[in-house]
C-alpha positions in Angstrom: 6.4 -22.6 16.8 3.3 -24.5 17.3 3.0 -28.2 18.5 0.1 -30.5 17.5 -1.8 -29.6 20.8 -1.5 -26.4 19.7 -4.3 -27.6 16.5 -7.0 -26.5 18.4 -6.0 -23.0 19.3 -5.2 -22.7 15.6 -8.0 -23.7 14.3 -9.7 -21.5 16.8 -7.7 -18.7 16.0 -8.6 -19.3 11.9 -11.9 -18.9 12.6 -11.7 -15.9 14.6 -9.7 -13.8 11.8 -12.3 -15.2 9.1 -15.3 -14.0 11.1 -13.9 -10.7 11.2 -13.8 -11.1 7.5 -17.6 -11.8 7.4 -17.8 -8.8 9.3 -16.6 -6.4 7.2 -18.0 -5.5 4.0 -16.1 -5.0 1.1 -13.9 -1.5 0.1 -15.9 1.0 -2.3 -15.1 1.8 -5.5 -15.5 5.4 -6.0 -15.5 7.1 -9.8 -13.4 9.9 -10.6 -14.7 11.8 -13.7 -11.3 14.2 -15.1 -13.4 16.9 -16.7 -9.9 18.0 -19.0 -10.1 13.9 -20.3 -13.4 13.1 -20.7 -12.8 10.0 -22.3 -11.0 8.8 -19.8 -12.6 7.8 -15.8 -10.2 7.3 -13.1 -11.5 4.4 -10.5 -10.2 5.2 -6.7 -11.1 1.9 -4.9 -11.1 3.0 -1.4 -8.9 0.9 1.4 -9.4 3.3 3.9 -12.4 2.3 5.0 -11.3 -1.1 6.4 -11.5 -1.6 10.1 -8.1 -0.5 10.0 -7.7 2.0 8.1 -5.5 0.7 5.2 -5.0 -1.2 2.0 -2.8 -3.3 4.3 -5.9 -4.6 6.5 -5.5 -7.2 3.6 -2.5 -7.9 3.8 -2.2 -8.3 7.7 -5.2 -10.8 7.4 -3.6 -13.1 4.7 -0.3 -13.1 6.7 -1.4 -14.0 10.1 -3.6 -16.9 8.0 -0.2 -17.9 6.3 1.4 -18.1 9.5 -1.1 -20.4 11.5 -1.9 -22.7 8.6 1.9 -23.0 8.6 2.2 -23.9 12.2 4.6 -20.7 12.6 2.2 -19.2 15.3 0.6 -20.7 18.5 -1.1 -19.2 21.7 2.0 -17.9 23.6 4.1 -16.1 20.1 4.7 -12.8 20.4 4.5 -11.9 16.9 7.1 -9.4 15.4 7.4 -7.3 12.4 9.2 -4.9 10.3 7.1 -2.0 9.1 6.9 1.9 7.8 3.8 1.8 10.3 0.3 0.8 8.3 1.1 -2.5 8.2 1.9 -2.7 11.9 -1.5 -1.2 13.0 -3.3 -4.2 10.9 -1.3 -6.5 12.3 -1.8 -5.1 16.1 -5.2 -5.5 15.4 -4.7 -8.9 14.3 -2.9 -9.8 17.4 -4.9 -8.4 19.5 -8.3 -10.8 18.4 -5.9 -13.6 18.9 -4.9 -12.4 22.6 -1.0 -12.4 21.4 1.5 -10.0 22.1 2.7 -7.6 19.4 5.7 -5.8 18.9 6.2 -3.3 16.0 10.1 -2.5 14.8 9.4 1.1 12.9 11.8 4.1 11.7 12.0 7.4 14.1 10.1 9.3 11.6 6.5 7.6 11.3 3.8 9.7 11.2 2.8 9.7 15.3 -0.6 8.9 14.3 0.5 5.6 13.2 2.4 4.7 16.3 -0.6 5.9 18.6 -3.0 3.8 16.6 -0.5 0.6 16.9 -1.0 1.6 21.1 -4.7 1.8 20.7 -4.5 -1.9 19.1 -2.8 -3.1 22.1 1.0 -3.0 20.2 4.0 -1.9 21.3 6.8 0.2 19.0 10.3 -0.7 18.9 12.1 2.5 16.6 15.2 2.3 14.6 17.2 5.1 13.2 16.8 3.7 9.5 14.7 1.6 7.4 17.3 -0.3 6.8 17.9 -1.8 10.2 14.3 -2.6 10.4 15.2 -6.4 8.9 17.9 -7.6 11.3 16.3 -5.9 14.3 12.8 -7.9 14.1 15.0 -11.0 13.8 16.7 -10.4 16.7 13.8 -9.4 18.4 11.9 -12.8 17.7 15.2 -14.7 18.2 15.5 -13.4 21.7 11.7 -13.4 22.8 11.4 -16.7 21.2 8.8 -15.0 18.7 7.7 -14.9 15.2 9.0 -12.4 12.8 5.7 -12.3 10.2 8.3 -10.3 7.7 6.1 -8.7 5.2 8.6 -8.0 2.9 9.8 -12.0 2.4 6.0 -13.4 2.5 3.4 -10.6 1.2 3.3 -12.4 -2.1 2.9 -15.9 -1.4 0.4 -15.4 1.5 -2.5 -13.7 -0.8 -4.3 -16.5 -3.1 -3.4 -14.3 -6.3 -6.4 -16.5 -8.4 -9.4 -15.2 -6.6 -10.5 -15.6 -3.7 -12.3 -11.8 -3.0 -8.5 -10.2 -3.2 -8.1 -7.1 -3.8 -7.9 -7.9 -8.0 -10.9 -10.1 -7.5 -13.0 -7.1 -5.8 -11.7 -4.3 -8.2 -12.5 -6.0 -11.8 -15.8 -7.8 -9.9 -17.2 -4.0 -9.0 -16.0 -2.5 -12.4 -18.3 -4.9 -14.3 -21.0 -2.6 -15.3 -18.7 0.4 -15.7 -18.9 1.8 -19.1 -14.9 0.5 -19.5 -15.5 -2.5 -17.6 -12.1 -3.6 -18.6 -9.4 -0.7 -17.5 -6.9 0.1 -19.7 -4.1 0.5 -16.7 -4.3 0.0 -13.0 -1.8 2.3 -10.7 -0.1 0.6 -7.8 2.7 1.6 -5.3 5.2 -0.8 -3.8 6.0 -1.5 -0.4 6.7 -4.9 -0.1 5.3 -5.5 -3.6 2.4 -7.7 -2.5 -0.1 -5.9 -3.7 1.5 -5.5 -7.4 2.3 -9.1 -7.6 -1.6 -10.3 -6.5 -2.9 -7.9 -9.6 -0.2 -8.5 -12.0 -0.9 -12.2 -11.7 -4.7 -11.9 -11.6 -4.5 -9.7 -15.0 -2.6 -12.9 -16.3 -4.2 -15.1 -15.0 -7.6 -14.2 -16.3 -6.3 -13.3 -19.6 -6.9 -9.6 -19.5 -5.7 -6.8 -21.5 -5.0 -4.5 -18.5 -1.6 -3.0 -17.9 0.0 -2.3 -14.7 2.1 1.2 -13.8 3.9 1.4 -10.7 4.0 4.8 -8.8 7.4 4.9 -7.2 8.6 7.5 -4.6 12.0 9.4 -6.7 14.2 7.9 -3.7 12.8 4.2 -4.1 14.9 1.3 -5.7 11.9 -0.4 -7.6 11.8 1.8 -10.6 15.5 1.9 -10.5 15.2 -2.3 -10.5 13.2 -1.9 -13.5 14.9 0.0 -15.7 18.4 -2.2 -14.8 17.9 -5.1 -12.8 21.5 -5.0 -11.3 20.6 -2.1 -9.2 18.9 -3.7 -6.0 19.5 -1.3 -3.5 20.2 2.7 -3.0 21.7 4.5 -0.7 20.5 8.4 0.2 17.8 10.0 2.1 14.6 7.9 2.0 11.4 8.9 0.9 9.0 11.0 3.4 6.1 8.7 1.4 5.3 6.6 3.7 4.2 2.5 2.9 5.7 2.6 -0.7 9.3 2.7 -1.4 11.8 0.8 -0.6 15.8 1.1 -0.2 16.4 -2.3 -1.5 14.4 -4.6 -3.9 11.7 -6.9 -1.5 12.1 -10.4 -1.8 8.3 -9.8 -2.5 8.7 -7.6 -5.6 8.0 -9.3 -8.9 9.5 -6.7 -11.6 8.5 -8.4 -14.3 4.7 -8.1 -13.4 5.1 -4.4 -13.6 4.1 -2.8 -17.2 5.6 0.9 -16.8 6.5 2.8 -14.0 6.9 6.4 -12.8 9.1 7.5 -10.1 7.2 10.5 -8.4 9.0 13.6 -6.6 7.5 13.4 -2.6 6.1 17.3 -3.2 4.4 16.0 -6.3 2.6 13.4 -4.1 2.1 15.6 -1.4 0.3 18.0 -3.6 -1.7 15.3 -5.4 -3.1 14.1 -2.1 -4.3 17.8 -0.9 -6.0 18.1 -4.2 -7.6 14.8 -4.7 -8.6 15.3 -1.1 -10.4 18.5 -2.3 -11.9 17.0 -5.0 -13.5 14.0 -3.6 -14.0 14.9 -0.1 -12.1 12.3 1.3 -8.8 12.7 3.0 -6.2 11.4 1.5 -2.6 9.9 2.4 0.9 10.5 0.5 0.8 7.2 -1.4 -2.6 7.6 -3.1 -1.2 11.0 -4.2 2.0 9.5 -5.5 -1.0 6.7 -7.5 -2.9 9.9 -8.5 0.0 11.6 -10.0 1.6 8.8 -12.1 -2.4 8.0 -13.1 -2.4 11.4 -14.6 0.3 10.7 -16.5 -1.3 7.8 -18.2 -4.7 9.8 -18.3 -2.8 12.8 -20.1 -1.2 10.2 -23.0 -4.4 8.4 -23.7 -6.3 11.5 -23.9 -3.5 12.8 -26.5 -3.9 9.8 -28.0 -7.9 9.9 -28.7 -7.9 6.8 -26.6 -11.6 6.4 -23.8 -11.1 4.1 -21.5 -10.8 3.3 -17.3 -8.1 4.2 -15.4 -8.0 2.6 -11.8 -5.8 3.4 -8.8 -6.0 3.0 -5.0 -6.8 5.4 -2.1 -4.4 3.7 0.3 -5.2 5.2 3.3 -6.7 8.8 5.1 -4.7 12.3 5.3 -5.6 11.9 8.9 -2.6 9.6 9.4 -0.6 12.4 8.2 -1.9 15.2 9.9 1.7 16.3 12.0 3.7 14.8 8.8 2.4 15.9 4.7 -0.2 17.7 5.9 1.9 19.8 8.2 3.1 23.0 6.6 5.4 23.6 9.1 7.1 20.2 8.8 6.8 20.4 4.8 8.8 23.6 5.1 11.5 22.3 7.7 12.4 19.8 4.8 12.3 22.1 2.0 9.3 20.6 0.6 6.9 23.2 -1.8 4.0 22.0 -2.5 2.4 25.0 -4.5 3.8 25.0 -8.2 2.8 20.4 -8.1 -0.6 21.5 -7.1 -1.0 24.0 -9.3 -0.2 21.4 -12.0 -2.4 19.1 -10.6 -5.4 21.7 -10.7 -4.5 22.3 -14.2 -5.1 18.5 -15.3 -8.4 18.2 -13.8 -9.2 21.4 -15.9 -7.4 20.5 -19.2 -6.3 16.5 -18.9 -2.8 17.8 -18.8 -0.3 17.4 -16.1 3.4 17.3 -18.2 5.0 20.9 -17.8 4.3 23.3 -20.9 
């Protein structure tokens, strides 16, 4: 906790984190043309190219500015947090401007890319066996080192100003503008700590607009189970290999009743949509903008049926290169039984014909 001679540092530290802001320009908005639908344009706005590397750059920022105008965070916190490893680099980053301590409670299984880009930030990794155990252990942590536990999954919400203020709904409808569907017909989000869905689902309401929101869910994920019967909060099994989406219980952050439709997405089927968007784009991608690309063909495929033109816009989370010993690994896709081929081929087929559903 801070004290009130602690206001300086604060207010030192505010000003750091929002000149880094000024520093960086905004995320690009790249267009997708889908020759099989060609009334139909999918939108990739690109979070990779943030200084850190992810769509949760964003969310890192807005936390640590939640924190210190809360008087959570002072000079001497070591700041602690639960995370599936994207979030954690942001928010070593973040620590590191401030010249605080950083420690990052992960599973075993994320991607070693991640955890040597949290070292490279100046964090440190504390592994569980589960994501599960991720909660209670950055509590204890923070009890016992006197630090703060930023918990993403309680504050992700409530720490982004949801009305404007260049989020990432602010940025996306601001660049589509002069598109030819200015207004998009759906926008494709996954959910981690459901932040991100709850900032656009209440920016689409809030300014009134017609735009629908899908969630792409991970099959092993509780959120499109929530949806479809709210008494189901958690599940039990193995977890997703997805990483930064999914969840095995329902975030205090995730707002259900923000979310318009949603499609739970088999891993191999994001996999596969990541190698072939990669291809088509030139961009490497991650597992979670696959799992966005597959459920956006989905919704590309029904308004094509349906003679519908419109805009379709999803997110490129993060870059394949986080994933180079993990997804994009064909040795470790085969150790877990994962085929990609027969999801790729499908996906190949939709760029060619706008259809993706099996024959």
């Amino acid at each position: 906790m801070t004290t009130q001679p602690d206001r300086a540092w604060v207010e030192a530290a505010i000003t750091a984190i929002e000149a880094d802001f000024t520093r960086s320009a905004d995320t690009h908005l790249h267009r997708v043309p889908i020759p099989g639908a060609p009334g139909v344009v999918l939108y990739l706005k690109d979070e990779s190219t943030h200084p850190t590397g992810s769509l949760k750059h964003r969310l890192a920022r807005s936390l640590f500015l939640y924190a210190l105008c809360n008087g959570w965070v002072g000079p001497h916190s070591t700041i602690i947090e639960a995370s599936s490893g994207s979030t954690a680099v942001s928010e070593a980053y973040f620590a590191r401007i401030l010249g605080l301590r950083f420690i990052a409670v992960m599973p075993r299984t994320t991607s070693p890319e991640k955890v040597a880009q949290i070292a490279f930030h100046g964090g440190e990794s504390h592994f569980v066996d589960s994501p599960a155990q991720m909660y209670e252990t950055s509590a204890r942590l923070a009890a016992e080192l006197g630090g703060h536990y930023m918990d993403q999954f309680t504050y992700a919400e409530r720490a982004t100003d949801w009305r404007g203020n260049n989020n990432i709904a602010e940025s996306i409808f601001g660049q589509m503008a002069r598109e030819e569907h200015p207004v998009p017909a759906w926008v494709v989000i996954g959910a981690g700590t459901g932040g991100t869905s709850a900032t656009l689902g209440r920016f689409i309401r809030y300014r009134r607009l017609p735009t629908r929101l899908c969630l792409a869910d991970p099959e092993a994920s509780v959120f499109h189970r929530h949806l479809a019967d709210r008494s189901i909060c958690t599940v039990s099994g193995p977890p997703s290999c997805i990483e930064g989406i999914g969840r095995p219980r329902c975030e205090p952050s995730f707002i259900p009743e923000l979310i318009d439709e949603a499609y739970a997405v088999p891993d191999a089927a994001s996999a596969a949509s990541a190698r072939v968007l990669s291809r088509r784009i030139g961009r490497s991608c991650g597992g979670s903008t696959g799992t966005n690309f597959w459920a956006a063909a989905h919704l590309i495929e029904r308004m094509a049926a349906a003679g519908e033109a419109g805009s379709v816009v999803t997110l490129l989370c993060d870059s394949g290169e986080r994933y180079r010993s993990t997804l994009l690994d064909e040795n470790w896709l085969k150790a877990r039984g994962i085929d990609i081929a027969p999801w790729e081929a499908r996906m190949e087929r939709f760029l060619e014909t706008g259809r993706i559903s099996e024959a």
